[in-house]
Each structure stands twice: as C-alpha cells, then as structure tokens.
N, C-alpha and C positions, 0 to 999 in steps of 0.2 A: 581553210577558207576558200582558195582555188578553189579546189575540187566541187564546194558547196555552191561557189556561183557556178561550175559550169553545169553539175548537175542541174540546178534551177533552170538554166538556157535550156540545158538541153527538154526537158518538161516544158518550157513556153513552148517548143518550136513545135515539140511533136503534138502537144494539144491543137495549137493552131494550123497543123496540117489537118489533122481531124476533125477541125471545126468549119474550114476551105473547102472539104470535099463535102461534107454533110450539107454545112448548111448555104454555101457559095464562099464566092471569091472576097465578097465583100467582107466576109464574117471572121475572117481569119485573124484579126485583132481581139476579138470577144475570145475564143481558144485559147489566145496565147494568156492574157489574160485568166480564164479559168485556170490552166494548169498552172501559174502561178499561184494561185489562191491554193487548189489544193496541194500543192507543195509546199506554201508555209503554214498549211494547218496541219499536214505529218509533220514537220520536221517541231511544230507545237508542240502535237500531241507525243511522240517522242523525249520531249525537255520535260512535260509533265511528270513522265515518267520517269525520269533519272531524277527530278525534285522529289517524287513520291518517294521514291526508294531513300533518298537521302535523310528525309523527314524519318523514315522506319530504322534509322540506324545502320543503311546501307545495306541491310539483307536481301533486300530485293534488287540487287542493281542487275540490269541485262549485260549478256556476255556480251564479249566482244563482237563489233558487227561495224558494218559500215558506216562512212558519215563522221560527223565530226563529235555527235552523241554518243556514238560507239567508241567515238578514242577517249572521249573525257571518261566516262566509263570503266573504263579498261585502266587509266590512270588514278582513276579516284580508288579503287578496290588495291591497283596497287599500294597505291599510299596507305590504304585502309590495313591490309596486310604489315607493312612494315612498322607501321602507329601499334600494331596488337602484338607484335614479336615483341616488341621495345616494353611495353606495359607488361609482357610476361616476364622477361629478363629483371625487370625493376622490380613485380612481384616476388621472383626468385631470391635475388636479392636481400631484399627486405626482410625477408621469409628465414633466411641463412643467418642475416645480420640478429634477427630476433632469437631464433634459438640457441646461435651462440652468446647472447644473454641469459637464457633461459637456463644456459649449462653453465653460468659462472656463478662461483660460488658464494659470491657477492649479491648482496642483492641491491636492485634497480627499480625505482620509481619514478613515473613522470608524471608531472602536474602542470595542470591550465595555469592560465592567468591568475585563476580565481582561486586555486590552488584545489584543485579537484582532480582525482587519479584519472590519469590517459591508459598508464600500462601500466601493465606492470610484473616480474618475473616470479616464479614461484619462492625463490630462496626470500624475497622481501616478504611475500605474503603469509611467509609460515610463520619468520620473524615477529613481525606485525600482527599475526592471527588475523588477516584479513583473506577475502575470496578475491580471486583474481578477475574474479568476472562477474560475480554479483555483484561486488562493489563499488563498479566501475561510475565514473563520475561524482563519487561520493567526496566531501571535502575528507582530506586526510585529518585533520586537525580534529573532527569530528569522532574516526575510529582511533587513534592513538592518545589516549587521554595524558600521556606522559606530562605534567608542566612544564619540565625544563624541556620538550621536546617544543612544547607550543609554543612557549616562548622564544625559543629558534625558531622555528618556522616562521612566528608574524615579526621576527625581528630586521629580518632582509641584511644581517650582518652575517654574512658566511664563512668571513676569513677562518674560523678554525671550526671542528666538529663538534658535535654532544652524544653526550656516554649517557642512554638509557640502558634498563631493563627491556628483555624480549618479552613477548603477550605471557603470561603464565600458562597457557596451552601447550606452549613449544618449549619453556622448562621444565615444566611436567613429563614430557615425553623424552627429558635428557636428562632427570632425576635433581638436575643442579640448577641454579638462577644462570638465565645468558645473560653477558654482556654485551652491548650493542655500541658501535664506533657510527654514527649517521652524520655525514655533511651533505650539505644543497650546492648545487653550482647551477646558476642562474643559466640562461640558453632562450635564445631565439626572441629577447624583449621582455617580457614578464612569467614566461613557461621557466619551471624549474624540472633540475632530474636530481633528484636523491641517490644517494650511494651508501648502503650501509653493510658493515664489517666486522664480524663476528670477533671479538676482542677475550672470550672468558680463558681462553687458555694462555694467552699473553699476558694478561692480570694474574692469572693463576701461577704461572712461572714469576711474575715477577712478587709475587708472595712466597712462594718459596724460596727464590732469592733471596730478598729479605732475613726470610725467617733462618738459611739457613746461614749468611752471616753474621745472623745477632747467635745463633748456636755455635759457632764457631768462635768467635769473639769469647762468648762466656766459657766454654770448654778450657780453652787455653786461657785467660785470665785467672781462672780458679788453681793449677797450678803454679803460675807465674807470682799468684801471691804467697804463698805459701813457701817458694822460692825464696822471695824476697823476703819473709818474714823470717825465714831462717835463715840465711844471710846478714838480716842487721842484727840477728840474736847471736850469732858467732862473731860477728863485728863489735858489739858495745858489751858484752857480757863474758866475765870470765868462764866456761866450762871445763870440767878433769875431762878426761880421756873417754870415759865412757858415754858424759854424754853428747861429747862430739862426734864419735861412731853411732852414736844413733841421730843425731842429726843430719849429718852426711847421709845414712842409710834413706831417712825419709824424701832428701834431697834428691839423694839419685832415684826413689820411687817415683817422684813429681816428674823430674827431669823425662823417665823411661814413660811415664804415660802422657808428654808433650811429642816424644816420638812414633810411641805408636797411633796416636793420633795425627801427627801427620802425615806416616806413612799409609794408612788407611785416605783421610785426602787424596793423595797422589793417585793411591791405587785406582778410587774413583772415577777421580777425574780423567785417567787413563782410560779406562773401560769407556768412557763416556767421549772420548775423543779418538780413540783406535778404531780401524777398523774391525770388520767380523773375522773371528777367530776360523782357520783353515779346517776343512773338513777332511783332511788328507794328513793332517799329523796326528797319529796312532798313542795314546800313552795306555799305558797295561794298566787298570785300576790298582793292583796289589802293591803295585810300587808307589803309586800315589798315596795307597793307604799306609804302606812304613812309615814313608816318611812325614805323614801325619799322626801317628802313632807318636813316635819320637817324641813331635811336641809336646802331643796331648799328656805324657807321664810327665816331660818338663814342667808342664805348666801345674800339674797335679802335685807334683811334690813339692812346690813353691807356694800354692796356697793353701795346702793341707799336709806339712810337712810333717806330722805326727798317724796323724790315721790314714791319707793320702782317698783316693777314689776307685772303687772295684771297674776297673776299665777292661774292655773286649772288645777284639777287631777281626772282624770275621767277612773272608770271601766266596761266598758259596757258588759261583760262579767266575770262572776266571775271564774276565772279558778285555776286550779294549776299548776307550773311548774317543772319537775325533775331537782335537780342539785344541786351545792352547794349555797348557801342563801348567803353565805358573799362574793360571788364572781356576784352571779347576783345582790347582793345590791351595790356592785361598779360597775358595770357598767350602773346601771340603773341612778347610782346619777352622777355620770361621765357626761353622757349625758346630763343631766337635769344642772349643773354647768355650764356647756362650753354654755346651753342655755341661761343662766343667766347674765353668764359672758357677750356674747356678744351681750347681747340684753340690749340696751339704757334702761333708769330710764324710765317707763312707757308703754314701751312696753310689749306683751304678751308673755306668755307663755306658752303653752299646754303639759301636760301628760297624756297618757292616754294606759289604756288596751282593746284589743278586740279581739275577736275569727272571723277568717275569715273562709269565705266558705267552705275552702275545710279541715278543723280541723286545720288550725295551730293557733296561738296564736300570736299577735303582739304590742310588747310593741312601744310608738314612742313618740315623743317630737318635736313637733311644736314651731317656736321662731319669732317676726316677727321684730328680728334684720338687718342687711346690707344684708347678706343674704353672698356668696362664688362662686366666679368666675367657670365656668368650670374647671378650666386648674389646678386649686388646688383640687379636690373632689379626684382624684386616690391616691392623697399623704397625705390625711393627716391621715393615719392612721400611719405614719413614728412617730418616735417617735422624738422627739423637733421638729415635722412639723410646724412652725405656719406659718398664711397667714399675722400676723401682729406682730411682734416679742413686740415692743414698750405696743402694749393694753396690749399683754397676762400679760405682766409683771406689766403692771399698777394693773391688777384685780387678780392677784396672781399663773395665769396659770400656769403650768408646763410645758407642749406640751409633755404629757403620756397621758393624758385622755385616746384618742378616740383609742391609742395603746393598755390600757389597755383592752376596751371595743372590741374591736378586736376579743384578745387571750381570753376573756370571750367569745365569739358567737363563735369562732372556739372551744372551749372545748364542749359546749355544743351541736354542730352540728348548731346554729342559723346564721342568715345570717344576714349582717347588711346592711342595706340599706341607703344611703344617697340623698337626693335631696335640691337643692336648685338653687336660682332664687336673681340678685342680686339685691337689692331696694325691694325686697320682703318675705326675710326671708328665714329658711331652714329649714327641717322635716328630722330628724335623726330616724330610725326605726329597732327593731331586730325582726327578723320571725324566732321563734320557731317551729322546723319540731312537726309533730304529735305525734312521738312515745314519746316525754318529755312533753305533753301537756294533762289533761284531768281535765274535771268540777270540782269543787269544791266541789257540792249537790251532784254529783254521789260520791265524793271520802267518802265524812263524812257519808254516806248513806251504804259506802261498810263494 
C-alpha cells in the first residue's frame, strides 16, 4: 500500500510539472489532478484483469510484475498451485484406496439414501451379475431379485447377515451353486456399503464334516453292536467249546476292523495336519515293494485261504523316490488291499514299478476282479465311498483306502490315475513328477 500511494504522488507531481510548463503556472493543479485520474483508471484496468483471469479459472493470470496487482497475482497462482497439488494427492489417494477394493476378494457395494448403487467393485458385480458401470444409479433391490435379500435390505435391521444364492451367471461359470454371506453397515446418515462373502466352500466343509461324522459314528457302531451282541450271548446263554471259539473269532474280526478303522483316521488326519513330506529322503521303490508284497500274500491267504490270488511284483526299473517311506508305504499297500480285496480267490494280481519316457516314475496295480462302472471312478476317492457297501464289510474294508492314497500323491506332487472296464478288472496307477524321481545306480554311485 506505501508503495501504491507514493507511486500515485509521484504521477500527480510529474503530471502537474507538465501541465505548469504547457499550459502555465496557474494550471498546475489541473495536471496533478489528470495524472491521478489516469493512474486510477491503470491501476482499474489492471484489477479488471486479475478479476477477468479469476472468473476463467485463473488461467490467464499475469506474471509476476509490479504494484500491488502483480503481488496478489503471484500469490493467488501460488495458492492456485498448492489447491491443485492437494486435489491430485487426494485424487491419488482415492484412486489407491479404490483399487485396493477392487483387488479384494470380498465384494463392496455402496448405496445412496434411496438405496441406488454409487460403486461398486467387480468381485460384487460378478456375484450379483450386475455391470459396474452400466448400472450405476440403478436401485439394487431392483437387479437382485433374492426375497430374503430384499427383505434385508428394506428391513434397516443389520445386526447379522443373509445367505443368498449368486446370479446363476457366476454359478454357471463355476459349475456348482455360490453361496453368498451379504451384510449392510449403514455410513454417513442414510448411504449404506454392502459387503458380501463368498461362503460355498465353508458350507461345503462343513457338509462334509457332518457327513463325515455321521460315517464315522455308523462305521464304528455297526461293529460295536455286534460286539455287544456277542457278548450278552456268551453272558446269558450256555455255549460248548466250539461255539465259543467261533464266537470269539467273530469277536476279534469286529474288534480287528474297529482298529483298522481307526488307524486309517489317524493316518488321515496325520497327512492332513503334517507338514509336506522332505524331498531329500531317497526310499529305493524295491524295497517298498517287498515289503508290501509281504502283506499283500498275508492278506491273500487270510481271505482266500484255499485257492488264495495269482499275485506279481515286478520292478522294471530300479529307481528311487523322494518323500516320506511310511506314507508311500500306505499307499502303495492301500492300493494293493483294495486289489486283493476285490479280486475273486484266484484271480490275478499285478504290482509293478517303472520309469516312463519322459523321467517319471509309475507305481500301478493291475487286478482282474469285477472291474468299476464309469459313474463311480470320480467318487471314490470320498472317503466311506464304496461301490458295494455289503463286500467292503465282508473283506474288512474301511472306504479310506484310496482317500488315504489320494492325500499321499497330493503331498508328494504324484498323480493318481484310475482305469477300469467292468467284467474286466481295473489298473490303479500313481505318476511321480521328475523332480522326486531318480536311479537307484546313479544314487549309490553319487
């Protein structure tokens, strides 16, 4: 402001010097005068122009220059500048905060007042079979026809969620019905945000939960009766000798397949709570297969003790396998039972190792029992799958076997392969990838 009045002084004086000399002595008031008038019509036209530019969104503001127009100037653009830094940062922001919505596996919906989508990220929209941008403003209530969903939503009682179905779009493309976990949590006055949570493999575990303690429950009850039942017939009923050694015998049959039923449990649940098996402990297959041999004639001359089973154990390559010994020795002998099992007094049986073409390694078991319909080969690695509930029980089965053998080939990375042909037997087979696979001679040799 100084500076602005002296500037003005100084424009009266010198006008009124050149208005003294021009026009006389007398005039020199009229001068001083004029150069004040045109000094407040720049310093006008000037402010015009800092208003003008201001009105345009500041794009046109003059640089810095003298005067007191040229410092507001110079300060308003600064401000201008640090106002647009701050709006980018928040953009940034915003921008951040969104995509890490957009990358949660959850999905997020927001609604107006009126209950009409704001945003919303793609996991909801696939959910929902809704566009995330065509449908924008569209009442949700309108694209989600669920009743129990609508009726949540116009109920404004949030305290717990509701469990729909996903659009049949998005189960279609996952072959199974979703399940959907959706709660609202109210925000900012009447705007809500949705949050929904893909629930079907949580229901799904807890169905085979269920399922597999009511199969558990009934496995071990059916022996336990039959227990009991011969127990209160040895208690209240005279028997001679013989037929108390065959009571006992069936006794200790029940007894022997409540053990191996629960040692099968354990094994499981072992596999399912250990870690992954070391890729640095070496077992020779040959000697995994003796000593699955051994059983397999035990177990053969126990339930074909007259004609017994044409059994073969063949290594056509001598290899080694990485992994744990007592978990590939159940599954190997797994395999080899269940062939046992269902293979008639005198049919064959084949075990055998070999190294295929391209390095892997392939244990497999040939059986030329009844053989297995198509429509049961995807299920029976379920665990109490049986295709014959009556035989398993006659030959001591459990229906873990091939469950065990399963979570054995998924620990170790092997693949289990099944075929089979009915009236013609079935080849159960596990292919060991390369990297758990090498010679024998080269290993003793290293």
């Amino acid at each position: 402001m100084p500076f602005r009045i002296a500037t003005f002084l100084i424009a009266s004086i010198a006008a009124g010097v050149c208005a003294s000399v021009l026009l006389g002595r007398d005039f020199w008031w009229m001068g001083a005068w004029l150069g004040g008038l045109l000094w407040l019509g720049l310093d006008a036209w000037r402010a015009q122009q800092v208003l003008k530019a201001l009105r345009n969104d500041a794009t046109g503001l003059p640089t810095r220059g003298t005067g007191v127009w040229g410092e507001l100037s110079e300060r308003i653009r600064k401000l201008l500048r640090n106002r647009e830094q701050q709006t980018r940062q928040a953009e940034d922001r915003l921008q951040e905060f969104l995509a890490a919505i957009q990358a949660s596996p959850n999905g997020v919906v927001l609604l107006d007042a009126q209950g009409r989508i704001e945003w919303c990220n793609q996991t909801a929209a696939g959910q929902f079979g809704i566009d995330a941008e065509r449908d924008l403003l569209q009442h949700l209530a309108n694209l989600v026809r669920d009743p129990a969903f609508v009726a949540y939503l116009a109920s404004w009682n949030y305290s717990r969620d509701v469990l729909i179905d996903a659009s049949p779009q998005r189960g279609g493309q996952r072959g199974h019905p979703v399940r959907l976990s959706v709660q609202v949590h109210p925000y900012a006055g009447n705007r809500r945000m949705l949050l929904t949570r893909d629930i079907t493999s949580l229901e799904q575990a807890e169905a085979m939960r269920r399922d597999f303690v009511a199969n558990v429950s009934h496995e071990i009850r059916t022996p336990l009766t039959v227990l009991a039942g011969f127990v209160e017939t040895m208690q209240n009923l005279p028997l001679d000798a013989d037929e108390r050694v065959r009571y006992l015998a069936l006794m200790g049959q029940q007894s022997q397949r409540m053990e191996t039923l629960v040692n099968d449990l354990l094994t499981l649940s072992k596999l399912e709570g250990s870690a992954a098996p070391s890729a640095l402990q070496w077992n020779r297959a040959r000697t995994l297969l003796v000593q699955c041999e051994n059983e397999a004639r035990g177990l053969s001359e126990r339930l074909a003790p007259q004609q017994g089973h044409r059994l073969s154990f063949l290594v056509e390559a001598d290899v080694e396998i990485a992994g744990a010994a007592t978990e590939l020795q159940s599954a190997m002998s797994n395999l080899l039972s269940n062939a046992i099992r269902y293979t008639p007094p005198g049919g064959e049986v084949a075990a055998s190792w070999r190294l295929m073409p391209d390095g892997r390694a392939e244990y497999a078991v040939r059986d030329s029992g009844p053989g297995i319909a198509a429509e049961h080969i995807p299920r029976l690695t379920e665990r109490f799958y049986r295709i014959d509930r009556s035989r398993s029980r006659e030959t001591g089965g459990t229906g873990l076997g091939l469950a065990i053998v399963k979570h054995v080939a998924q620990r170790h990375g092997a693949e289990l392969r099944i075929e089979s042909t009915l009236g013609k037997g079935s080849r159960f087979a596990l292919l060991f990838p390369l990297s758990r696979v090498r010679e024998a001679r080269a290993a003793l040799g290293a």
